[in-house]
N, C-alpha and C positions, 0 to 999 in steps of 0.2 A: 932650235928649230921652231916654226911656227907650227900651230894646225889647228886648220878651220873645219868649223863641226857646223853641219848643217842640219837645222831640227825645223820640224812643222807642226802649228795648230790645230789640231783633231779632236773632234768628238771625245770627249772622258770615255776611256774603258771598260767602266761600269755602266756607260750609261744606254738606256734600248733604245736603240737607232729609231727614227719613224721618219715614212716616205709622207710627202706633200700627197694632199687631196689629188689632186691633179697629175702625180706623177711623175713630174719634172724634176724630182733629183729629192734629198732631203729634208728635212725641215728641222731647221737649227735654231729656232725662236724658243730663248729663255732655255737652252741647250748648255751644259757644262762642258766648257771646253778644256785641255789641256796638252802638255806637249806630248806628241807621238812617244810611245815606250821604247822602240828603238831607236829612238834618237836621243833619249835620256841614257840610254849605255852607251851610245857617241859620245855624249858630253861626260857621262862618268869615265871612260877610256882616256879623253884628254886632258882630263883635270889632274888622273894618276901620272900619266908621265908625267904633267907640270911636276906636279909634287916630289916624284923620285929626281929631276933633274934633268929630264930625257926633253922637253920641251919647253920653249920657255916664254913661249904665248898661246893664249887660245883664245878663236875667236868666233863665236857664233853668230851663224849666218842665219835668216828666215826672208819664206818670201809670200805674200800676200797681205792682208789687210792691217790698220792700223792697230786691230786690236793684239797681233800677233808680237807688236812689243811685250805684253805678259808675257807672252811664252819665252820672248829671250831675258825678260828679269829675272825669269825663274832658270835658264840655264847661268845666269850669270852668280846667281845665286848659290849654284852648284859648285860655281870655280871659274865661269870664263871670265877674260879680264877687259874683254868689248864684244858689242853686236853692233850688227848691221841689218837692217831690216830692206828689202825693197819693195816698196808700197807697189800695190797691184791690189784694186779692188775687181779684175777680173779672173775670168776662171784660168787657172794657170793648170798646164797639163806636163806631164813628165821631161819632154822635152822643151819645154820653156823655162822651167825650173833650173834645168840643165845647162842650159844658155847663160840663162842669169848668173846660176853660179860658176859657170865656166870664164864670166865676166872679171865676176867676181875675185878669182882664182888667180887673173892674169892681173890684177890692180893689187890683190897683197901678196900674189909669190909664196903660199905657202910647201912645207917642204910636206906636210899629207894633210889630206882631207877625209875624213871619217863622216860617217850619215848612217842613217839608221836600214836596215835591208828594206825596208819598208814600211808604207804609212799605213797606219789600219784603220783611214777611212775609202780609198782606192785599192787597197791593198795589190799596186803596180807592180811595185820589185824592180822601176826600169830608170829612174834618177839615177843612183850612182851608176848605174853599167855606161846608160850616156853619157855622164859626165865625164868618164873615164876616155869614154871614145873619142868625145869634142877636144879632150886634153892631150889625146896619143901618150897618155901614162898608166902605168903598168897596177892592173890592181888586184883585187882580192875580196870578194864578195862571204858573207855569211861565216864572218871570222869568231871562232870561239878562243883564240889565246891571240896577240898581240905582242909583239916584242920589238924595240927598239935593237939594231948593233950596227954602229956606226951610218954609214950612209946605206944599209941595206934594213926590212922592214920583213919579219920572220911572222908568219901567218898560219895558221892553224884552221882546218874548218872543215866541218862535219861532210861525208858524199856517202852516198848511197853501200859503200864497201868497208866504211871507219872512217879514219882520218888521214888528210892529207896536208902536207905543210910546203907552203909556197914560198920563195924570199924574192923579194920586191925590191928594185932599186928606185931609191928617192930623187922625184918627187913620185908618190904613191896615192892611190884612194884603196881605201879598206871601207867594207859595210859589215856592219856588225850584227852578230844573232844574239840569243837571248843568253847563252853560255857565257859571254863573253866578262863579263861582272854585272853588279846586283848594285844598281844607283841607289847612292845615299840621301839622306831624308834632308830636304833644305829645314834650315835654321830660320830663327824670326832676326838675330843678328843680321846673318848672311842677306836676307830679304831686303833688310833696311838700306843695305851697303851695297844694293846691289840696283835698288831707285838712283846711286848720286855716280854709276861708272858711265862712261860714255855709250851712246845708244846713236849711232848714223843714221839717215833716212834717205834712201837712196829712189829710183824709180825707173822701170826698163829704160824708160824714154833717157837717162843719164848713163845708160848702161848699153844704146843702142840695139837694144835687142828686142827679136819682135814677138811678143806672148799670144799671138792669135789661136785659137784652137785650132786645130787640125782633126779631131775627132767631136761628134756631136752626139748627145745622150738621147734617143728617140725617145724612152720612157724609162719608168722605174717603180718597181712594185717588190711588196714585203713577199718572201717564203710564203709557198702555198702551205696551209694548216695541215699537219699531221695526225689521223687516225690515232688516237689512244691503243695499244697493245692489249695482246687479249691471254691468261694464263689456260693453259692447255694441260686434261688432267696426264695425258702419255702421248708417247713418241707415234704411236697407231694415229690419234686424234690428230695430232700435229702432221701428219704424212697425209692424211685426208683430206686436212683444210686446204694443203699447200695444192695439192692436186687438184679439187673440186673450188675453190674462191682464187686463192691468189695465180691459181692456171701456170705455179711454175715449174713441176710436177711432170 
């Protein structure tokens, strides 16, 4: 079986976000980028079934700017055995993404598709549920176990009362949580070997599909600053202040 794992360029995890002077969205100049973390358990998910025998391609998909080819050497790096990138230097919004790779989907026939629950610089949550939709195929969000058996796809994933476990008939999309496994550390080998595999470069416009936005950002501003905490010598002191300043009392 194939499976195509779809990862995206983001802001490092370590790194403190800063809004533009102005407003208008982030400010990514001289900014550490790297690949979203849940879509590195995407790509660690499909490397292990490569590996057990359960799958016997994997193919990472990305979509936006040129520079987002690192981010597929570095899942290729991981274990995938091709990307596909589709260039889009515009703002690409959940449901364009979803097109794409529903594009995408229909040109390689895979038998699942795996993404990350989420990107954590939008942090949306709405890529794979649409791309599930645009596909009319049966899926599985915020999967903490993963199992192949035969043409059906056994899913495991955290609700609000324990756990509940879904089985999925193939072809399937699963998004994965942070349970799901712990992404291994790429190699300088694997790095090297992973500059000479093939890398596509695709573009809506071959893809027919149309990325216009549909939503517009009116502004964007950091957390308003938080008051320092004050230590209170007893519960009397503490029942006065809440009553007489914080007025909750």
């Amino acid at each position: 079986m194939k499976v195509l794992v779809a990862v995206k360029r983001v802001v490092d995890h370590n790194v403190k976000v800063r809004v533009k002077g102005d407003g208008s969205g982030v400010d990514l100049a001289n900014t550490k980028m790297s690949m979203n973390p849940f879509d590195e358990i995407a790509v660690e998910q499909a490397v292990r079934m490569k590996e057990a025998g359960v799958a016997s391609e994997v193919v990472a998909v990305s979509c936006g700017p040129m520079a987002s080819q690192e981010t597929l050497r570095t899942a290729m790096a991981l274990g995938a055995d091709r990307a596909i990138l589709v260039h889009s230097d515009a703002e690409l919004q959940p449901l364009a993404v979803a097109k794409l790779l529903k594009a995408l989907a229909e040109m390689e026939q895979p038998s699942l598709i795996i993404t990350g629950k989420q990107a954590i610089d939008d942090d949306c949550n709405q890529t794979g549920q649409m791309l599930a939709a645009l596909l009319d195929w049966p899926q599985a969000t915020f999967a903490s176990t993963l199992e192949i058996d035969g043409a059906h796809a056994r899913v495991s994933r955290e609700i609000d009362g324990g756990l509940e476990t879904l089985r999925l008939e193939l072809p399937a999309l699963v998004t994965t949580d942070l349970r799901l496994n712990e992404p291994r550390y790429t190699t300088l080998p694997n790095i090297m070997k992973a500059k000479k595999r093939p890398l596509d470069i695709v573009t809506p416009a071959d893809l027919s599909v149309d990325v216009a936005p549909r939503l517009t950002v009116l502004s964007m501003a950091e957390p308003a600053s938080r008051n320092a905490g004050v230590v209170v010598p007893d519960v009397a002191t503490l029942l006065a202040r809440l009553r007489q300043e914080a007025k909750v009392l």
